[in-house]
C-alpha positions in Angstrom: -64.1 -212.9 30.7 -64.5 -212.3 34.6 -62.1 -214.3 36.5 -63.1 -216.9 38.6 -59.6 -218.3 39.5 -60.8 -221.1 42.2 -64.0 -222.0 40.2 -65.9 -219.0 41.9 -65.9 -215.2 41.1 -65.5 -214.0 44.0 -68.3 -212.2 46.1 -70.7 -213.4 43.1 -73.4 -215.8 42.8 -72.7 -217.7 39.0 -76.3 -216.2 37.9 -75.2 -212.6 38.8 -72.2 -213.2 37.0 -74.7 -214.0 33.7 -77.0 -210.9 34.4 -73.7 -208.5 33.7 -74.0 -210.3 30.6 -70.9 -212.4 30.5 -70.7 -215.6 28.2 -67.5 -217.1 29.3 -65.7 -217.9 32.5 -61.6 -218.0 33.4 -61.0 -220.3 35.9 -57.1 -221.2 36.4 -55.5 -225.2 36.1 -52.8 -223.9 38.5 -55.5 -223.4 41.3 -57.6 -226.0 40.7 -55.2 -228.8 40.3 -53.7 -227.7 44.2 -57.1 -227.6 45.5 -59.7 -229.1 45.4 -57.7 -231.4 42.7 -58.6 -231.9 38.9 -59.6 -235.6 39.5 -62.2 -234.6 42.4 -63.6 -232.1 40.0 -63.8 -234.4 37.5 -65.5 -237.3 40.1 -68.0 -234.1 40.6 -69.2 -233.7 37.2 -66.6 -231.2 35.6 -66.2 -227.5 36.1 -69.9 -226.4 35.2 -71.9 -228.8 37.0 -69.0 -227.8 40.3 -69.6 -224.3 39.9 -73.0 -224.2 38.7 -72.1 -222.3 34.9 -73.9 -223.8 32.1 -71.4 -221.2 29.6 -68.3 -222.0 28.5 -65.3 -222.1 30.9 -61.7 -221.1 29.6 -58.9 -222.4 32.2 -55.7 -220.7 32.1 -52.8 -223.4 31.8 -51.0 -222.6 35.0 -48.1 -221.3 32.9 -48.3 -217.5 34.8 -48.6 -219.0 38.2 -45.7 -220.9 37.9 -43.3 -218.1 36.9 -44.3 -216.1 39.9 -42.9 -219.1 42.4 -39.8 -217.5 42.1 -37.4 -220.1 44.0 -40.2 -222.4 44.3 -39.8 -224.2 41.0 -37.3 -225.7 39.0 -38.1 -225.6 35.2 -36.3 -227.8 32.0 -37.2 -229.5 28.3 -39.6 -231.8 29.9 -41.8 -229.9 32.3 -41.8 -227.7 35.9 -41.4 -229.0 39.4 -42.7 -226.7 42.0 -43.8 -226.8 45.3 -47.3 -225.9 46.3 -48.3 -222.1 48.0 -50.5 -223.8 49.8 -48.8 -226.5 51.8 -45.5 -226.9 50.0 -46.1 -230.0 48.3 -44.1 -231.3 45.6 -45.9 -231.4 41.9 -44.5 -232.2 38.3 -46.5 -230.2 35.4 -45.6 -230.9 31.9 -47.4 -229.7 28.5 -49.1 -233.6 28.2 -50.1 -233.2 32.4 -51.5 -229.5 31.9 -54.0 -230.7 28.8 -54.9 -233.4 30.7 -55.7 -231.9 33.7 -57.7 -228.9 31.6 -59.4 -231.9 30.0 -60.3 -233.4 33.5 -61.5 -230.2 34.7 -64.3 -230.1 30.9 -62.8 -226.5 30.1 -64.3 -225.9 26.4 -61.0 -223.4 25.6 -57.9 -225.0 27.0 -54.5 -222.8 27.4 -51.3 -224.8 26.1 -48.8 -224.8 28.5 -46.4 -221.9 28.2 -43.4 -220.2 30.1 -44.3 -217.1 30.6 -41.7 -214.7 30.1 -41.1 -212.2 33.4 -40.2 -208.3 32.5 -37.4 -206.7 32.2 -36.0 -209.6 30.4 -32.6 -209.4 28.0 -33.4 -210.7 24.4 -31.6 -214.0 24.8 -33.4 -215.3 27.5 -36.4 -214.3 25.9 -35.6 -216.1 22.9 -34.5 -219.4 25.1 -37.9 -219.0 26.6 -39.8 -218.2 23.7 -38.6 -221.4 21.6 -39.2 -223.5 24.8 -42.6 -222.6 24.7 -42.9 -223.5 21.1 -41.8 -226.6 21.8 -44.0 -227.4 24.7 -47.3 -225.9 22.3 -46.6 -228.5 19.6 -47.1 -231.2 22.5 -50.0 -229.9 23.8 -51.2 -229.7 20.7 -50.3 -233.1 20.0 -51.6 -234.4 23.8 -55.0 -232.1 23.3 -56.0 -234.5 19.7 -59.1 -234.0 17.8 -61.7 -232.5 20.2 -65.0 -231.6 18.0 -67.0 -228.4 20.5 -63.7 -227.7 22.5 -60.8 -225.3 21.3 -57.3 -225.0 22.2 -55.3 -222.1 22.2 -51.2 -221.9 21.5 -49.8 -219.1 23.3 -47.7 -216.1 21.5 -44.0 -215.1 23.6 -41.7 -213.2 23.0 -41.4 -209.9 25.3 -41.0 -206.8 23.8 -39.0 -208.2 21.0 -40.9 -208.1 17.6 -38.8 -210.0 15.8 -39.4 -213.0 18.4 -42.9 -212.0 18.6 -43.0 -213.0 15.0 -41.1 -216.0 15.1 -43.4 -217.3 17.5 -46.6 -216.4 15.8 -45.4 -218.5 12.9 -44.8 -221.3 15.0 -47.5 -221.5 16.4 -49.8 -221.2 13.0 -47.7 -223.8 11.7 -49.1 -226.0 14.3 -52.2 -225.2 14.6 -54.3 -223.9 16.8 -58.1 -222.7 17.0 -57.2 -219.4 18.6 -54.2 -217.6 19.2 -53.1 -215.7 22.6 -50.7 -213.1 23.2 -49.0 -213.7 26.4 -45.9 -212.5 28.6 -47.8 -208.7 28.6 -49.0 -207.1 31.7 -45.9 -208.2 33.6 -44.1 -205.1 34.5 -44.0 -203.1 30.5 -45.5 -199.5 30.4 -48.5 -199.4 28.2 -46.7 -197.7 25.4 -44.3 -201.2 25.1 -47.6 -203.2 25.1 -49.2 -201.2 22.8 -46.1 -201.6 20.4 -46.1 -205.4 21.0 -49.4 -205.0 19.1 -49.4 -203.1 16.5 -48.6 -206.1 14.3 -50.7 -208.4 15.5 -53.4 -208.1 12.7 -50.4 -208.7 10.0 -49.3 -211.6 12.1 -51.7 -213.2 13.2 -54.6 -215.3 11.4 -58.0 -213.5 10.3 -60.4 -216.4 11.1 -59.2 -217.1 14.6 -60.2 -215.5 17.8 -57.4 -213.4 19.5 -57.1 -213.3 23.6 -54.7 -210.7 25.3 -54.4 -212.5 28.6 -54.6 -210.5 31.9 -55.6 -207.4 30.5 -56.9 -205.0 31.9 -57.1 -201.7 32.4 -59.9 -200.3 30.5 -57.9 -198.0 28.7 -55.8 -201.2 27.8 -58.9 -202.8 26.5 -59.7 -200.4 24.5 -56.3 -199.7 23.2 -56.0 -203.3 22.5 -59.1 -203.9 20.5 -58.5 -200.7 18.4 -55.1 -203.2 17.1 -57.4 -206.6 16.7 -57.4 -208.5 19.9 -60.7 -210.2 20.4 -60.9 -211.5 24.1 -59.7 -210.1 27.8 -59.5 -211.4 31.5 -58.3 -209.8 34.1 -58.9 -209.5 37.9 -58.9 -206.2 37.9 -63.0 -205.3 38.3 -63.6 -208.2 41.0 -60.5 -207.5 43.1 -61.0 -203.5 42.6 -64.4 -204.4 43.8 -63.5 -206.2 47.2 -60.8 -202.9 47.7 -63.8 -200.6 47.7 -62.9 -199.4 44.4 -65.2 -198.9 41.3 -64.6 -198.5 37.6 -67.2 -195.7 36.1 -67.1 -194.1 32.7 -65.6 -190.9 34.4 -62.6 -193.1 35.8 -61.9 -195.1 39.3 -64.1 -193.9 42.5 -62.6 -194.6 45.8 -65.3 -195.0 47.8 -63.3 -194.8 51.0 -62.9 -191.4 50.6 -65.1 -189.3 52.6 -66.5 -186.8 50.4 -68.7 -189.4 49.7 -70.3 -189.6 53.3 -73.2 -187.8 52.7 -73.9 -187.7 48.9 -77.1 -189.0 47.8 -76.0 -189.8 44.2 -75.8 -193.2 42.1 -72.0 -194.3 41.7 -73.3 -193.7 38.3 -76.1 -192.0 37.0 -76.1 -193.6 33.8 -75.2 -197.8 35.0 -78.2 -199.9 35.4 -76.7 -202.5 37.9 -78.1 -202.9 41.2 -75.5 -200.8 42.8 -76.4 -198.0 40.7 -80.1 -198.6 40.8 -81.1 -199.3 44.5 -78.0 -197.3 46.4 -76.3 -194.3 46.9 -73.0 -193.3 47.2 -73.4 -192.7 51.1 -75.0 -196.2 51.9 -72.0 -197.4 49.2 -69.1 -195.4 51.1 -70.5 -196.6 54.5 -70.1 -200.8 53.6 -67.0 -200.1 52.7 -65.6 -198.2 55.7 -67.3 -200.5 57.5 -66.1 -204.1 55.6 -69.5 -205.2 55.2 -69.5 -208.2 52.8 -72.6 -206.3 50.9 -70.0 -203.6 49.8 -67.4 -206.3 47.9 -70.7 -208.1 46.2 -72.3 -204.4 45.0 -68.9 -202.7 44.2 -67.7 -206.3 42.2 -71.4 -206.6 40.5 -71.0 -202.7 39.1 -67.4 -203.4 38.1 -68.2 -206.4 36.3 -71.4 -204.8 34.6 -69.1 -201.7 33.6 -66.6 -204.0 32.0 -69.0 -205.7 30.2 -71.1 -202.7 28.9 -67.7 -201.6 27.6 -67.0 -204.3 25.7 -70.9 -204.2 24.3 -69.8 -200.7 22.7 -66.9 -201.7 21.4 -68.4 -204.4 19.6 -71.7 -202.1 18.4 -68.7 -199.5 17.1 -66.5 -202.3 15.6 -70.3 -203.2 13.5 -70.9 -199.9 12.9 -67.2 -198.8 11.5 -67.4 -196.1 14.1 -64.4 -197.8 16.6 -62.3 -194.6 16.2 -65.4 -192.4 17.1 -66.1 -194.3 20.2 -62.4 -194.7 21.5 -62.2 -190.9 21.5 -65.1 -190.6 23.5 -64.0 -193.2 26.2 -61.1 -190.8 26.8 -63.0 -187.8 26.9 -65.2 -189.1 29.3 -62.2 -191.2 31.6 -60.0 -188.3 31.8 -62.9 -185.7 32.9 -62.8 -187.6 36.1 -65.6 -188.2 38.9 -68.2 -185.4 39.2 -67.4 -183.8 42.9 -70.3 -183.9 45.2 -73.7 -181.6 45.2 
C-alpha cells in the first residue's frame, strides 16, 4: 500500500498512483484528525471523494504517531492525551474515538487502536503494553459493530518476545477480527529479530484472514516477510526515498546525486517500464535532482512506487506458481550485484 499519510501521496497525482498498479491506499487517523479534522472530511464526502481515490483506503489508527510524542502525551486504561505537533493543542484519543473518527473519515480497513510498543523494550513493559492493547482491541472491536463491505483489523504486540507474541495473537482471534496485523516491528530491531518475530506467524495466526506487517519496508524485508506468510505492506520508504533523490532498482538503491551519473545516457533501469525509465535518462534524472526540481521528486517517487509494486506482482505470480523460493533467490542475486557503473 503506498502511503498517503495526509490524504495525498506525496508528489503524485491519485491516477498515477493507480497506473503503478496499486489497489489500496494508507492514509493515517493521527494526521487527519489534526488537520484538516475528521468531521470536515466527513462534511466533504469522506476520504475518496477528498482525495479523489475510488479504491479502498486503509487508515492507520494513530497508535504509532502517538508513541513517538515522547513527552508530548500522557497515556492510561482509558485512552491518550497528547498535544498536537502542529500547534500544540490538547486532544483526548481513546479506542471508541479512534473507530469513530476512522469511520468519519469512510476508511474500508480500519486499524484498532493500539500502543505501540518502542524498541529496546524489557519484557515487562512489553507485556504491560501488550495486554493494554488487548484490552483496548476488544473495545474497538466492540465500538466498530457489524459493518457489511468494511473490515477491521486487531493489531498483534508483543516486541521480540514470542511467548507474548502468542498470547496476543490468541487474544485477538478470540475477539475477532477480519484481518490480523503485526505491529511494534520496524522500530529500532535488526532484521534478523524481525525475521524471528515471524517465523510463527503462519502457526499463529488464522489461514482465512489477510495478514499486514505495518511499516515495512525494505524490499529485502518484504520479501523476507512474505516467504513467512504476511500478506500486506506500507511503508514510506519508496515515496520519501523518491523526494531524497533516491531510487529502488532491481540491482539495489541509486543515488542519483552522485555524479557519475552526469553524463550517462542510460534508463535508471533498463528493464522498468515507468515513465522515468521510458522517457529519461540518468543525466536529465541526476540533473533535477542536483537541481531540486519538483519534476525529479514526482519521476524518482513514480519509479519507486512502480518498482514496489512490480515486486510484489512477482511475488504473488511465484506464490501461484509454487516457485517463491526460486524467485527470492533471484531477488538477492540480482540486489546484491549492485548498480551497473557507467558506459
Amino acid at each position: 500500500m503506498p502511503v498517503g499519510t495526509a490524504a495525498t501521496v506525496k508528489a503524485m497525482l491519485p491516477e498515477n498512483v493507480r497506473e503503478t498498479g496499486a489497489d489500496v491506499l494508507l492514509c493515517n487517523t493521527y494526521h487527519l484528525m489534526l488537520r484538516p479534522g475528521a468531521e470536515v472530511v466527513s462534511g466533504l464526502g469522506g476520504l475518496h471523494r477528498f482525495m479523489n481515490w475510488d479504491r479502498p483506503i486503509l487508515t492507520d489508527s494513530g497508535g504509532f504517531q502517538i508513541m513517538s510524542l515522547a513527552g508530548l502525551r500522557t497515556l492510561d486504561e482509558s485512552g491518550v492525551d497528547f498535544r498536537s505537533h502542529i500547534d500544540g493543542s490538547r486532544h483526548r484519543l481513546s479506542p471508541e474515538r479512534s473507530v469513530e473518527i476512522q469511520d468519519l473519515l469512510g476508511s474500508d480497513i480500519v486499524m484498532c487502536l493500539d500502543e505501540c510498543t518502542a524498541f529496546p523494550v524489557s519484557r515487562k513493559d512489553a507485556e504491560s503494553s501488550m495486554q493494554l492493547s488487548m484490552r483496548w482491541a476488544l473495545r474497538s472491536r466492540e465500538a466498530f459493530g457489524d459493518k457489511p463491505g468494511r473490515a477491521l483489523f486487531g493489531i498483534q504486540q508483543g516486541s521480540v518476545y514470542g511467548d507474548l507474541r502468542e498470547e496476543s495473537i490468541e487474544a485477538l482471534v478470540r475477539t475477532g477480527f477480519d484481518g490480523y496485523a503485526v505491529g511494534g516491528l520496524a522500530v529500532g530491531e535488526s532484521q534478523l529479530q524481525m525475521f524471528d518475530v515471524l517465523e510463527g506467524l503462519s502457526r499463529q495466526f488464522p489461514d482465512a484472514r489477510p495478514r499486514y506487517l505495518m511499516g515495512v519496508g525494505k524490499p529485502g524485508d518484504i520479501v523476507g516477510a512474505v516467504e513467512r506468510g504476511v500478506d500486506m505492506f506500507d511503508c514510506v520508504l519508496p515515496t520519501r526515498s523518491g523526494r531524497t533523490g533516491q531510487a529502488l532498482t532491481r540491482r539495489g538503491q541509486v543515488n542519483l546525486r552522485n555524479a557519475r551519473h552526469r553524463q550517462d545516457p542510460r534508463p535508471l533501469d533498463e528493464n522498468c517500464q515507468c515513465p522515468a525509465c521510458r522517457r529519461y535518462c540518468r543525466g536529465y534524472l541526476h540533473h533535477v535532482v542536483r537541481s531540486q526540481e519538483i519534476i525529479s521528486s514526482m519521476l524518482l517517487t513514480w519509479h519507486n512506487l512502480h518498482y514496489y509494486q512490480e515486486l510484489m506482482g512477482g511475488l504473488r505470480s511465484s506464490i501461484e506458481s509454487g516457485t517463491l523460493g526460486d524467485f527470492a533467490a533471484g531477488f538477492h542475486r540480482d540486489w546484491n550485484s549492485g548498480d551497473l557503473p557507467p558506459l
